[in-house]
Each structure stands twice: as C-alpha cells, then as structure tokens.
C-alpha positions as CSV (number, residue, x, y, z in Angstrom):
1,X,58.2,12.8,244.6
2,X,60.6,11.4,242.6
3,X,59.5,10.5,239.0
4,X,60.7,6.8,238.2
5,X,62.0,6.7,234.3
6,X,59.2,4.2,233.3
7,X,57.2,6.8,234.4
8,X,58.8,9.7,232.6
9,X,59.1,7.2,229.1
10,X,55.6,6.5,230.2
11,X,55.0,10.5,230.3
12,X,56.5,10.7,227.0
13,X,55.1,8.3,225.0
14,X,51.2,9.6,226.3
15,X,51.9,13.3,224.9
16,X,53.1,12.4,221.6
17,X,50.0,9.7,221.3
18,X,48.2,13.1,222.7
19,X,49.7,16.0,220.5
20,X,49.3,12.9,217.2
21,X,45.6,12.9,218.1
22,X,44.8,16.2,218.7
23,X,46.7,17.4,215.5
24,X,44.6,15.2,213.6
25,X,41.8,16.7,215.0
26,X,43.0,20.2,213.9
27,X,43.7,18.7,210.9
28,X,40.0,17.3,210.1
29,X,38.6,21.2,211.4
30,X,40.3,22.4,208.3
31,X,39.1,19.9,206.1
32,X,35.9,20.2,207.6
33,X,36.0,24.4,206.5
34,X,37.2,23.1,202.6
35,X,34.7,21.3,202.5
36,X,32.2,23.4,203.3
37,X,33.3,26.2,201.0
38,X,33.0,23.7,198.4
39,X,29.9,22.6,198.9
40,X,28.9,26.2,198.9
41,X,30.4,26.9,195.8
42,X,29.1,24.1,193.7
43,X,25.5,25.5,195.0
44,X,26.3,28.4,193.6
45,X,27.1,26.8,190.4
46,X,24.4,24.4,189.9
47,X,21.7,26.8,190.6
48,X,22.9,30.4,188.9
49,X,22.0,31.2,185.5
50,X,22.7,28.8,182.4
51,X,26.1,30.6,180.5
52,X,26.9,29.5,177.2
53,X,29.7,26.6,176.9
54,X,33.2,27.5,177.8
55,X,35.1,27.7,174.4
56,X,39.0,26.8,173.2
57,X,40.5,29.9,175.0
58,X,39.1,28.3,178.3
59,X,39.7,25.3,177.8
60,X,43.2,24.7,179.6
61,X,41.5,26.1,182.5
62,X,38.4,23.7,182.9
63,X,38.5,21.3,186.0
64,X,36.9,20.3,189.0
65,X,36.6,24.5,190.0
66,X,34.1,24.7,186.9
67,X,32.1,21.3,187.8
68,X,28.4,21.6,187.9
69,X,28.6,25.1,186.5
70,X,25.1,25.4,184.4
71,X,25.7,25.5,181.0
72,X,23.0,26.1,177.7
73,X,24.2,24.7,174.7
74,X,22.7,25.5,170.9
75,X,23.2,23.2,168.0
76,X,22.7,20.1,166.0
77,X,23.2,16.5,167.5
78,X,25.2,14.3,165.6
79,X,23.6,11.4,166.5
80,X,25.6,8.9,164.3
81,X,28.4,9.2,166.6
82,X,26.8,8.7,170.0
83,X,28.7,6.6,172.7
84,X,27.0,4.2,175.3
85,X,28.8,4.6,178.5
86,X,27.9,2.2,181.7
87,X,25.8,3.7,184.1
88,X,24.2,2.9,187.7
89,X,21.5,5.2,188.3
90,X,18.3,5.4,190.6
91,X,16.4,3.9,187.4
92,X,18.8,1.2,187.5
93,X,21.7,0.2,185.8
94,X,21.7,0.7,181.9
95,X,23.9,3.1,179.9
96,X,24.6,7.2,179.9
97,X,24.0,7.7,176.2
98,X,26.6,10.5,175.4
99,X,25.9,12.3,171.9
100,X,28.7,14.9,170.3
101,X,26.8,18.7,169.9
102,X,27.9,20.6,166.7
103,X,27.6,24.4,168.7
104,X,27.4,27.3,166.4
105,X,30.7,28.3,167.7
106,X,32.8,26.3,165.7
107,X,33.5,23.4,168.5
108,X,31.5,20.1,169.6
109,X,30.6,19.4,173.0
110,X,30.0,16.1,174.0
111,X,26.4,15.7,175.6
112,X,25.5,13.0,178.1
113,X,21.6,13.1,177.2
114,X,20.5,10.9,179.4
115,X,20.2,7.2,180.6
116,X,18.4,4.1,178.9
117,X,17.9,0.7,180.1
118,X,19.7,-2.4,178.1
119,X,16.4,-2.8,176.5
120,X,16.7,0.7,174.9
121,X,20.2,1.1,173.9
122,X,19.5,0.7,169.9
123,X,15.7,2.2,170.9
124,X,15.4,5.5,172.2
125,X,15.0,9.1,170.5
126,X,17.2,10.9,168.3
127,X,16.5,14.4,167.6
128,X,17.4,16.0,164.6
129,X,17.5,19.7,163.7
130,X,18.4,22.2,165.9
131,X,18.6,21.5,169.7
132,X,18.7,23.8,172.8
133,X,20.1,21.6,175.6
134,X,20.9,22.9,179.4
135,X,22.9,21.2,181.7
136,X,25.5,20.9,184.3
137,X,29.2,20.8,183.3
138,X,31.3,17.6,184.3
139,X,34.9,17.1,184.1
140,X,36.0,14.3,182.1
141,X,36.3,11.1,183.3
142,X,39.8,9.2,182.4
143,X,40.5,5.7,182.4
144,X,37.3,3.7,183.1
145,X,35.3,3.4,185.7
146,X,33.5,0.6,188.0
147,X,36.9,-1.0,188.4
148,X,37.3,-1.7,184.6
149,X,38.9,0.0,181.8
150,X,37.7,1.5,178.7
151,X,38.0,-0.9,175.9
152,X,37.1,1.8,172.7
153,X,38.1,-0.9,169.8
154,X,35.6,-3.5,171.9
155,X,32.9,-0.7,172.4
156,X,32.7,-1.1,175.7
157,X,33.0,2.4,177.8
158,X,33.0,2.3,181.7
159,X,33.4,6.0,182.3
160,X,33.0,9.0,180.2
161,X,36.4,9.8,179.5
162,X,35.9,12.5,177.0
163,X,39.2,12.3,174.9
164,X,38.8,8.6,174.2
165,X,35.4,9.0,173.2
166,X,36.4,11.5,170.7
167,X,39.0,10.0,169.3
168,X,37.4,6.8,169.0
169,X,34.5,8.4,167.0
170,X,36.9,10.3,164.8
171,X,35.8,14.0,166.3
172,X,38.0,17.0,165.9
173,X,37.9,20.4,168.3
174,X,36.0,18.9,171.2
175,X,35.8,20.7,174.6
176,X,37.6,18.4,176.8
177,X,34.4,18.7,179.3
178,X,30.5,17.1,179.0
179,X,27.5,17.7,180.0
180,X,24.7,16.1,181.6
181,X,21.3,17.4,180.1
182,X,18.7,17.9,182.1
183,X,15.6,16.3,182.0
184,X,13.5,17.1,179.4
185,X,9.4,17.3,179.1
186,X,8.6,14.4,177.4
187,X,8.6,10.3,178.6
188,X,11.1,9.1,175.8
189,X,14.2,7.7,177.0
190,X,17.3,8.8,177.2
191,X,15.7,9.9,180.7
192,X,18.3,12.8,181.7
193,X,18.1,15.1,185.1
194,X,20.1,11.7,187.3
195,X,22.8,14.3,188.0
196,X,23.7,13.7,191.7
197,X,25.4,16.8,193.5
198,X,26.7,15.2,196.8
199,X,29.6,15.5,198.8
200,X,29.9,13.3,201.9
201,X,30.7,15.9,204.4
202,X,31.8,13.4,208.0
203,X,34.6,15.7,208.9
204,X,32.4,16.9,211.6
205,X,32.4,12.7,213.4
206,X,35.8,12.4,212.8
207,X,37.0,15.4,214.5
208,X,35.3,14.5,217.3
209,X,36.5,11.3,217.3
210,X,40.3,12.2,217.1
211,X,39.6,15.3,219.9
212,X,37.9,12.4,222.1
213,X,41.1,10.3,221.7
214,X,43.1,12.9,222.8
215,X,41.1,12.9,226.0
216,X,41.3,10.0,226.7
217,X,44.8,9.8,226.2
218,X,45.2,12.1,228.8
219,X,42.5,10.2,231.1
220,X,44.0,6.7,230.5
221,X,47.4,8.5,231.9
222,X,45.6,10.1,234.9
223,X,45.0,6.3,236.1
224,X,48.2,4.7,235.1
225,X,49.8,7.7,237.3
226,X,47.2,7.0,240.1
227,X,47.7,3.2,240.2
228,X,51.6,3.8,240.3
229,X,51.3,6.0,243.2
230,X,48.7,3.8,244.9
231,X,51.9,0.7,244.6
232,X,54.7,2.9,245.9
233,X,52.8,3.8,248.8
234,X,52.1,0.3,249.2
C-alpha cells in the first residue's frame, strides 16, 4: 500500500523523537558508569590511610580528583586568625570555624575544625601547642555560598573560599585546599566529623525513563499507523 506523505512526515518526525530519546538514554548509561567510578574512587580515598598534606610542588595539581583524600596534619594553630564560615549542618545551622595550621613543613593549611552554634562563636576551645589533626581534604570553595557572596571587609563568609580567607587574614604560603577535621574525643565545641560524602547517583531512573520514551514513541506510532489504515479502509 501506498504510504500517504502525512504519513511518511509522520514516519519521520516519530524516528528522530525515537533516535533523540534513545540517545539520551545511552547518554545517561555513561553517566551512570562516571559516576560510579567516582563514587568508587572517593571510597577509596576517604577510608585509606591518612598521608601527610600535599605540599607547594603539588599544589597546581589539587582539585576535585584529590577531594576526600585523608590527610594528617602536625603543627601549631594559629588561633588568632580563625575565620567563621556559615554552615548548615545536622546540628543545625551555626558556623564552620576554619583555623590556619602552621605544618612543620614550612606552609599553613587552613583547617575547618569543626562547627559551633551562634551561641558559641566567641566560646568554644582553642588549643594551643602542638596539634595532630586528621581529616579529609576539600577543594576550595570560591565565591560564596548559600546564594550570597563573601563580604571579607564585612566578616561575613558564606563559603570557604580558601584564597579569600587568606588574604583577608594577611597569611602567606597557604595550600590552596582545607580540611575538615575529624571529630575529636572530647564534647567541646567546634564539633568536627559533619563531613558528608554523598553523590546523588539517579542516572539509573532517568535512563529508564528516556529508554521508556523511546518505546513509547514507537508504540504511540504503531496506533497512529493502525487508526490511519482502519480510515482508508473505511
């Protein structure tokens, strides 16, 4: 039987809608595989052996391939200089109280200790002496965060954007990474060990979703081709 040409644009327009589905399908099975392999990785990361901090020859190199890595740092706080960045936490919402580290290799790592509540921000403990800290390695933070900017000459930090915070506090030769201490054995606040290590991983739903499309694509054609038929014979 003769094919009508509403029929063949008809035939057309159902493969490309098709073929657009099914290659975003394809599309969300390799994302689904990335993302996999990363969350594998950063497991790998966040529960192998703590390695001392990454130092200036490394530095270039540090982003979000060295996240989470475990990390034990040495040294003295320098507690005059500490930063309170905004934080929303499972303890609530407070501050991230980020203190520089002078490491006995020549360089300052910035430290986020921990979080305390609005009520501890000028109350919480400073140690002094020599420290060993172990943690997880973050990447910087630029900009600001919970849709505001930084404001450094306010005080008022959103996100723990490690160059600002240096600069603001005057620090020199500072690893352009943090790190988020774990939690320590005492009760005193800053309360550290809120790391979260999640990836939302829905690749799997939406590949099914655009694969299901396809089909019925293909179905929704079936019966426009059947009802056609069904009027020309009538």
């Amino acid at each position: 039987m003769r094919m009508r040409p509403g029929m063949i644009a008809a035939g057309l327009a159902a493969l490309l809608i098709f073929a657009g589905f099914v290659a975003l399908g394809v599309w969300q099975v390799h994302r689904r595989t990335w993302k996999l392999a990363l969350i594998e990785q950063v497991d790998a990361r966040a529960h192998a052996a703590p390695v001392p901090p990454p130092g200036p020859p490394y530095w270039a190199f540090i982003d979000a391939r060295q996240a989470y890595r475990r990390i034990r740092l040495e040294g003295i706080l320098d507690n005059d200089h500490e930063t309170l960045v905004r934080a929303a936490t499972t303890l609530g919402s407070g501050y991230w109280v980020m203190t520089p580290l002078r490491t006995g290799y020549g360089f300052t790592v910035l430290v986020n200790r921990g979080y305390v509540s609005p009520e501890q921000r000028t109350n919480h403990s400073k140690p002094t002496g020599p420290v060993t800290i172990t943690g997880y390695l973050r990447v910087t933070e630029p900009g600001g965060g919970f849709l505001r900017h930084n404001d450094p000459a306010a005080g008022n930090w959103y996100s723990r954007d490690v160059a600002a915070i240096a600069s603001a506090r005057g620090l020199t030769n500072v690893a352009p990474y943090f790190v988020d201490a774990d939690r320590g054995s005492g009760t005193a606040a800053p309360v550290g060990g809120l790391t979260v290590i999640a990836f939302p991983n829905n690749h799997l739903v939406y590949m099914l979703t655009w694969f299901a499309l396809a089909g019925l694509t293909l179905v929704g054609f079936g019966v426009f081709v059947a009802q056609d038929r069904r009027k020309a014979r009538a």
